[in-house]
C-alpha angles and dihedrals in degrees: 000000000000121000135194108214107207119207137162113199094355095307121113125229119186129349114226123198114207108228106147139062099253120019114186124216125190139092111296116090093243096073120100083234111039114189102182085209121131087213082059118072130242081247102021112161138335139209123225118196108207107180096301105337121097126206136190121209125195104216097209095292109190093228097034139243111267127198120201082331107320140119107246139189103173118349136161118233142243132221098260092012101154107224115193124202116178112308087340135091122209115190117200124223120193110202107009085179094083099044098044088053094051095042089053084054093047106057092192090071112104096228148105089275100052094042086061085051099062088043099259110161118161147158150198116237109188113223106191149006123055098317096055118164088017111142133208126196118214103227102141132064091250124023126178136223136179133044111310101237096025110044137344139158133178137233113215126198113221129178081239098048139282123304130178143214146154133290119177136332142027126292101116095239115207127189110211081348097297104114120232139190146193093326112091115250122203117251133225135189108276095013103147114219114197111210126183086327088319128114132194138174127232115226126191115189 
C-alpha cells in the first residue's frame, strides 16, 4: 500500500497511507493531510490512486508543488520520488507492505516492527486540561502531541527506546521541567512532558 512519509529538517513528522481515490493535502483541517504552514494553502495538492498508479496534482498553490525539485502541475510518481511543499518533504513509498513485513523479521531495523520485537510497549496518559485520563497508546514509529500551529512535539520509537523533540511552535515544552527542543531526548517510564499547558506522562509497560 503506498505511503507518503512527511518530514521538516530531517524529522519526521506523520506517516500517511494512501487508501482512497483522491486524498487532499493543504492547510485547512479538512484535508486528509493537514500541514498547519503558512507556505502551504489552504488546498494545496491532492493524490489521486488509479489502479496502481499514483498522481499528484498541484490545485493552483500559490508557491507550487514541487517533485524531486521540480515545478509540477499533474505528475505521476515514483517509489522514493521527494515532493516538497513549503518547508516540508514529503517521500513517497510505493508499496510500505513489504517493507514493513521484512523490518518486523529483522530486529535491527529501527521501526514499529522491530520495537515490538524488543518488547517496547508504551503510551501517552494525559494529566491535565480538557482531555484528562485519556490515554495514547504509542503504536507507530512517530507519533505526534500537542495543537498543530501553536505547539507540537514527536515520539519517536527506536530499537533502543523513545525519545522526544520538538517539532514546531511555541509552547516552551519541558520534559521533567527541563525544557527541550528540536535534539531527541531519550524517554523513561513516568517522565512528564508539558506541552502548550498541557501535561502528559509517559508510561512503558
Amino acid at each position: 500500500m503506498p505511503k507518503m512519509i512527511v518530514s521538516m529538517d530531517e524529522v519526521v513528522i506523520k506517516e500517511v497511507q494512501i487508501t482512497k481515490d483522491r486524498t487532499s493535502l493543504g492547510r485547512r483541517p479538512y484535508n486528509d493531510i493537514v500541514i498547519d504552514n503558512l507556505a502551504v494553502s489552504g488546498e494545496h495538492a491532492a493524490i489521486h490512486l488509479s489502479g496502481a498508479d499514483v498522481f499528484l496534482e498541484d490545485l493552483n498553490s500559490t508557491n507550487g508543488t514541487y517533485v524531486n525539485g521540480k515545478t509540477i502541475k499533474k505528475q505521476q510518481l515514483q517509489d522514493g520520488d521527494q515532493i516538497e511543499v513549503g518547508k516540508y518533504k514529503i517521500r513517497f513509498v510505493r508499496d510500505a507492505a513489504p517493507s514493513q513485513a521484512s523490518a518486523a523479521a529483522a530486529p535491527a531495523s529501527p521501526s514499529v516492527g522491530s520495537g515490538e520485537a524488543v518488547g517496547l510497549h508504551a503510551r501517552i496518559k494525559v494529566l491535565s486540561g480538557a482531555a484528562l485520563g485519556r490515554e495514547v497508546p504509542l503504536t507507530k514509529v512517530v507519533t505526534t502531541v500537542g495543537k498543530p500551529g501553536v505547539a507540537v512535539a514527536a515520539i519517536t520509537k527506536r530499537t533502543q527506546g523513545f525519545v522526544v523533540h520538538h517539532v514546531e511552535g511555541g509552547g516552551d515544552p519541558t520534559l521533567n521541567e527541563i525544557p527541550f527542543g528540536s535534539d531527541p531526548v531519550p524517554l523513561k517510564s513516568g517522565d512528564v512532558i508539558e506541552l502548550a499547558g498541557t501535561q502528559m506522562q509517559f508510561l512503558l509497560n
